[in-house]
C-alpha positions as CSV (number, residue, x, y, z in Angstrom):
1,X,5.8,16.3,-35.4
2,X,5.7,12.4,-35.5
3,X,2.3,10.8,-35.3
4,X,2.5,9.0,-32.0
5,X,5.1,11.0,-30.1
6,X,4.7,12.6,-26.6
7,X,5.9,16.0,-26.8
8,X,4.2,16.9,-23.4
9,X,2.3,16.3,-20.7
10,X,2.9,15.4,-17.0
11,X,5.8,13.1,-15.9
12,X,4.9,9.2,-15.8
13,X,3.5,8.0,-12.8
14,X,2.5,11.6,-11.6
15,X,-0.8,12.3,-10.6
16,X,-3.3,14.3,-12.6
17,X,-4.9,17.5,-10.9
18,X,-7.6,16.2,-10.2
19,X,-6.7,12.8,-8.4
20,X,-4.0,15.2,-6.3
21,X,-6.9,17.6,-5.6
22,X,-9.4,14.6,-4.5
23,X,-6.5,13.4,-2.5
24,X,-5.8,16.3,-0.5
25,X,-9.3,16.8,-0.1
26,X,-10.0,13.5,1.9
27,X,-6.8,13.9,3.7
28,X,-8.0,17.0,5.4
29,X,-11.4,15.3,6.3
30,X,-9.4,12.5,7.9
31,X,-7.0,15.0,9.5
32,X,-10.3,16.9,11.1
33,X,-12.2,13.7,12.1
34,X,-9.7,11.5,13.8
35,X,-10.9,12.2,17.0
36,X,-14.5,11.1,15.8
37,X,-13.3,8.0,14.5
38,X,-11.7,7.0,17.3
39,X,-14.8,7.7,19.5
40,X,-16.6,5.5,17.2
41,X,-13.8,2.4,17.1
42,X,-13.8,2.5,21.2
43,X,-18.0,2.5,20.7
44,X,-17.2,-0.7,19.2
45,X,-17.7,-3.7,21.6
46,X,-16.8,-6.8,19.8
47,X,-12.6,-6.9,19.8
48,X,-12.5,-9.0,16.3
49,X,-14.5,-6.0,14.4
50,X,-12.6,-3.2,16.0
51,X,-9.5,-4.5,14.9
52,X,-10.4,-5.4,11.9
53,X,-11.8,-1.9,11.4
54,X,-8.6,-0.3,12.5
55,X,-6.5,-2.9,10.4
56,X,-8.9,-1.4,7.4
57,X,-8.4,2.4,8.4
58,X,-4.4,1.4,8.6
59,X,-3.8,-0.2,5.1
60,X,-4.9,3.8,3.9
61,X,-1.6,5.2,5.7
62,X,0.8,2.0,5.3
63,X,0.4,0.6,2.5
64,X,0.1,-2.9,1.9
65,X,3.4,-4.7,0.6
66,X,2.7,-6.6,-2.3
67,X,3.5,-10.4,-2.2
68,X,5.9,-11.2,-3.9
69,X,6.0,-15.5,-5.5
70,X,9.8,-16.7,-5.7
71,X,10.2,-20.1,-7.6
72,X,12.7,-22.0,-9.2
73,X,14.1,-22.7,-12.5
74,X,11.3,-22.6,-15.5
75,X,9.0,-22.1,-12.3
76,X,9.8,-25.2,-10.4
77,X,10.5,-25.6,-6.8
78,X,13.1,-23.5,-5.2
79,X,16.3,-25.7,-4.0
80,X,18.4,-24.3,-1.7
81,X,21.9,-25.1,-1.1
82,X,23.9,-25.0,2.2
83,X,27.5,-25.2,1.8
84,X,29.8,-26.0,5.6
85,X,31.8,-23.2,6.1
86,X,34.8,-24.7,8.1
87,X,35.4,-22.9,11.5
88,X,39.0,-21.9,12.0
């Protein structure tokens, strides 16, 4: 065998057993609690900190997008060109 070959092993990118285990594990806590957590968000009097509680609690079920920085040529500005279409 090659020193420095992979020969085995899990697939790239796929959990090991123990972050899939820890996973699932805190997935069924949240499944048996949701009705707990809402109590406690509607306990919550002040608007701005319930929402941004529930804005928190959300980013764990969909997922924040990641931003994404378009620029130009050699990182300059981005120019954009419009060209008339003629109507016919």
């Amino acid at each position: 065998m090659a020193k420095g070959v992979k020969t085995g092993g899990r697939q790239p990118g796929s959990p090991n057993r123990v972050t899939r285990d820890v996973r699932a594990a805190i997935a069924i806590i949240a499944e048996n609690n949701i009705d707990t957590v809402q109590t406690w968000l509607h306990e919550i009097e002040d608007p701005g900190k319930r929402l941004d509680l529930f804005i928190r609690l959300l980013e764990y079920h969909v997922p924040k997008l990641a931003r994404t920085e378009m620029t130009g040529k050699d990182g300059g500005a981005l120019v954009y060109v419009f060209e008339k279409i003629d109507e016919q």
